[in-house]
VOVOTI-983226 format. One line per field, with one value per residue: residue number from 1; chain; x, y, z of N, C-alpha, C, O, CB in turn; residue in three letters. Coordinates in steps of 0.02 Angstrom, whole numbers, plus 50000, padded with zeros to 5 digits. Last residue first. Glycine has a CB too. Layout:
BEGIN
i <- (NUM  ...) .
ch <- (A  ...) .
npx <- (X  ...) .
npy <- (Y  ...) .
npz <- (Z  ...) .
capx <- (X  ...) .
capy <- (Y  ...) .
capz <- (Z  ...) .
cpx <- (X  ...) .
cpy <- (Y  ...) .
cpz <- (Z  ...) .
opx <- (X  ...) .
opy <- (Y  ...) .
opz <- (Z  ...) .
cbpx <- (X  ...) .
cbpy <- (Y  ...) .
cbpz <- (Z  ...) .
aa <- (ALA  ...) .
end
This chain:
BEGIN
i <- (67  66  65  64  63  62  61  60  59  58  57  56  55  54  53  52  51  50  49  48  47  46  45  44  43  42  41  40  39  38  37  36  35  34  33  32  31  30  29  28  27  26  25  24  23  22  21  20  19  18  17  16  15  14  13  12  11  10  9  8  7  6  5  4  3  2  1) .
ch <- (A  A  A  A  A  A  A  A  A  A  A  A  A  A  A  A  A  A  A  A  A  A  A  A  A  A  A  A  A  A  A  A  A  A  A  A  A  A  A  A  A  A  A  A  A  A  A  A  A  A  A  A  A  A  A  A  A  A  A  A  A  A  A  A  A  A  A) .
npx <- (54229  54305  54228  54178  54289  54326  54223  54257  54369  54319  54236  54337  54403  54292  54277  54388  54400  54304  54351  54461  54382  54312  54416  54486  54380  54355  54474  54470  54361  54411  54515  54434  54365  54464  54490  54374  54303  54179  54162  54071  54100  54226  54209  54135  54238  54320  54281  54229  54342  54416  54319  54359  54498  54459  54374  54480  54583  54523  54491  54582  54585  54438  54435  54546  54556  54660  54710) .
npy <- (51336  51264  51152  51261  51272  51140  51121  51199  51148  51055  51108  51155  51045  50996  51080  51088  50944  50967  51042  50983  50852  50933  51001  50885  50823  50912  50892  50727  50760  50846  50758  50676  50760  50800  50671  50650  50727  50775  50947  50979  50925  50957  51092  51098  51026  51117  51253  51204  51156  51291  51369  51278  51328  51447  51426  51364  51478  51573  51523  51465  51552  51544  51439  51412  51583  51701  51785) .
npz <- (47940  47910  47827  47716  47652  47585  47523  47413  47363  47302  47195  47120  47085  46976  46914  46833  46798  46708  46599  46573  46525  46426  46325  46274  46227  46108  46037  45985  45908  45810  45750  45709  45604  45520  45488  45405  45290  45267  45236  45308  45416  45458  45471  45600  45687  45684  45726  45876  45924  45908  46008  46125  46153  46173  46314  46368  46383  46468  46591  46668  46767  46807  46873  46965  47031  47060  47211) .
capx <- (54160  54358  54265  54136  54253  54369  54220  54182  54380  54367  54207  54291  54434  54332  54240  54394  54454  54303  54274  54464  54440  54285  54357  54507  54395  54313  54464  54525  54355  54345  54505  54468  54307  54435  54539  54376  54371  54174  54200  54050  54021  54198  54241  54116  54152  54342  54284  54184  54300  54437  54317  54275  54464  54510  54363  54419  54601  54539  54425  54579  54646  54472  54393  54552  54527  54607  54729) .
capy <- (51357  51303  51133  51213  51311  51169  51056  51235  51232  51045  51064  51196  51079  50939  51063  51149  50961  50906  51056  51014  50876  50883  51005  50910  50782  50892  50959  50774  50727  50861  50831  50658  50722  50859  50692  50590  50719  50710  50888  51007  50903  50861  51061  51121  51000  51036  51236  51215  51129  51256  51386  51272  51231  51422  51479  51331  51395  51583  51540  51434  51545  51604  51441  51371  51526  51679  51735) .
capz <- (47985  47933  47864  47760  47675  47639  47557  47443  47388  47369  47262  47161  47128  47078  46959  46868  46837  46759  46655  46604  46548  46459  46370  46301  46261  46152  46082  46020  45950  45850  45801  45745  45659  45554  45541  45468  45303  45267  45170  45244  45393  45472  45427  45536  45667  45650  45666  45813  45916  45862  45944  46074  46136  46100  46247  46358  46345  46371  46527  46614  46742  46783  46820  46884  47026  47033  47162) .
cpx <- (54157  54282  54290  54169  54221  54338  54281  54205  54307  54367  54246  54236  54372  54359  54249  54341  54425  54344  54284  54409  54450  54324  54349  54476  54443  54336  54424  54511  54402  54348  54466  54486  54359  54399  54507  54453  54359  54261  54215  54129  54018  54135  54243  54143  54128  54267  54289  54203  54250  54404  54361  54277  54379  54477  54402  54387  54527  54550  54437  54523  54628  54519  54411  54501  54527  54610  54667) .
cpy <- (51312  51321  51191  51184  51302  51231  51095  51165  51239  51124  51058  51167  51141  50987  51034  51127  51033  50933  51012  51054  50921  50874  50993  50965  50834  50854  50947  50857  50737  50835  50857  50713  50709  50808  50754  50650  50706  50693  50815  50965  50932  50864  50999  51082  51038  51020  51154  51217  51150  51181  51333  51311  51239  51357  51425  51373  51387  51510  51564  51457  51492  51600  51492  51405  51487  51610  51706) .
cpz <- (48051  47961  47920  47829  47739  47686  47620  47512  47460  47405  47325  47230  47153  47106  47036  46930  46873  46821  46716  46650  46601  46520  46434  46352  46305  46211  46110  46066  46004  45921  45831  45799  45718  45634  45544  45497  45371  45284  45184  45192  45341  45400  45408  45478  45616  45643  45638  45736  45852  45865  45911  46019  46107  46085  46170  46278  46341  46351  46462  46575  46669  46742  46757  46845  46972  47041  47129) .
opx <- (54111  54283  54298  54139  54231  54356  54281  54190  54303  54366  54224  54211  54375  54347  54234  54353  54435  54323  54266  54413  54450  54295  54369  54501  54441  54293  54436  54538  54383  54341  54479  54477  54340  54407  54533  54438  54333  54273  54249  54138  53965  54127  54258  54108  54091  54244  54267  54167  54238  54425  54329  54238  54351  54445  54376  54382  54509  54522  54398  54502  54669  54517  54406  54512  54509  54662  54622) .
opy <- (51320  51318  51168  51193  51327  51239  51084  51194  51265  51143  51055  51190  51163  50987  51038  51147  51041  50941  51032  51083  50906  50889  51023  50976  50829  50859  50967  50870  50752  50865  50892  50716  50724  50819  50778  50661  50752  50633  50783  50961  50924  50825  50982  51046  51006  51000  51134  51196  51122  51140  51324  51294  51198  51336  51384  51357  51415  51488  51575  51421  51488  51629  51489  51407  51516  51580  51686) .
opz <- (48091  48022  47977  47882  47794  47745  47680  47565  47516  47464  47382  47282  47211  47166  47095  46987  46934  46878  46771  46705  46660  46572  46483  46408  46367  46254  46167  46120  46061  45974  45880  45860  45774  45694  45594  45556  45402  45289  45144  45131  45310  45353  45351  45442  45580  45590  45584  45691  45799  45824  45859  45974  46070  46037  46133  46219  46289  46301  46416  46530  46624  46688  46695  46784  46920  47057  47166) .
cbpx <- (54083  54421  54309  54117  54219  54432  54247  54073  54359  54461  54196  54248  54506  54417  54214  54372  54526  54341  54187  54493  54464  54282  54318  54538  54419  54272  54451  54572  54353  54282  54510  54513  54264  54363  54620  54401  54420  54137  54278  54043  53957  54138  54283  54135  54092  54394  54335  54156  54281  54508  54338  54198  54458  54609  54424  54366  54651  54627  54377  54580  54701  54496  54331  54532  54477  54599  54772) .
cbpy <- (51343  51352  51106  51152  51319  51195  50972  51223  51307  51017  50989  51223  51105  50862  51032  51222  50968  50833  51027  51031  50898  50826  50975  50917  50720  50861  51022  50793  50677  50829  50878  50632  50635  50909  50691  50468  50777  50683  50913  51118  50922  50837  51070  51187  51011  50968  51273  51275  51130  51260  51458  51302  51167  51405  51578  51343  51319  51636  51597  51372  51513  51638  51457  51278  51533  51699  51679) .
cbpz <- (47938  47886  47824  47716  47636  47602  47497  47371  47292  47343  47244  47104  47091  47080  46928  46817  46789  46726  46616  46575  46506  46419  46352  46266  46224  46121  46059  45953  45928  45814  45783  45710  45626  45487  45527  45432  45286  45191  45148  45251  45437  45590  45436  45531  45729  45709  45648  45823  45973  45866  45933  46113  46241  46115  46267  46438  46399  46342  46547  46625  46806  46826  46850  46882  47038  46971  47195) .
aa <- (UNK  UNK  UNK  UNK  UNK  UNK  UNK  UNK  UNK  UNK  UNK  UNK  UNK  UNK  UNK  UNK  UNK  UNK  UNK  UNK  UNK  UNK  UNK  UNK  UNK  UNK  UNK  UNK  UNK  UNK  UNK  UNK  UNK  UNK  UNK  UNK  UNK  UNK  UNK  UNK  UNK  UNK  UNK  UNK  UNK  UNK  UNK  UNK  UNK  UNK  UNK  UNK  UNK  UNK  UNK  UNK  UNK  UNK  UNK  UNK  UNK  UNK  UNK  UNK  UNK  UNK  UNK) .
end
């Protein structure tokens, strides 16, 4: 069974390519809801880096334990 990192390396992928376009798009027409979106996928990110981490820490914290 894969691992969050796995199960989520296409979502992360999508979330920075449609990061990158709203930030493109923010800076070449000044339109505040590309920025909003920006802000929106970034967060969504963030997120989920967070999440794949805590759970890899628990994984490594269970390891440790069963030794």
């Amino acid at each position: 069974m894969p691992g969050l990192r796995e199960q989520f390396r296409t979502i992360l992928q999508n979330l920075e390519k449609n990061c990158d376009i709203h930030s493109e798009q923010w800076v070449r027409t000044g339109d505040t809801s590309h920025l909003s979106a920006y802000e929106h996928y970034k967060k969504e990110i963030i997120e989920i880096k967070e999440k794949i981490i805590a759970s890899e820490k628990k994984e490594k914290q269970k390891r440790k334990t069963k030794k």
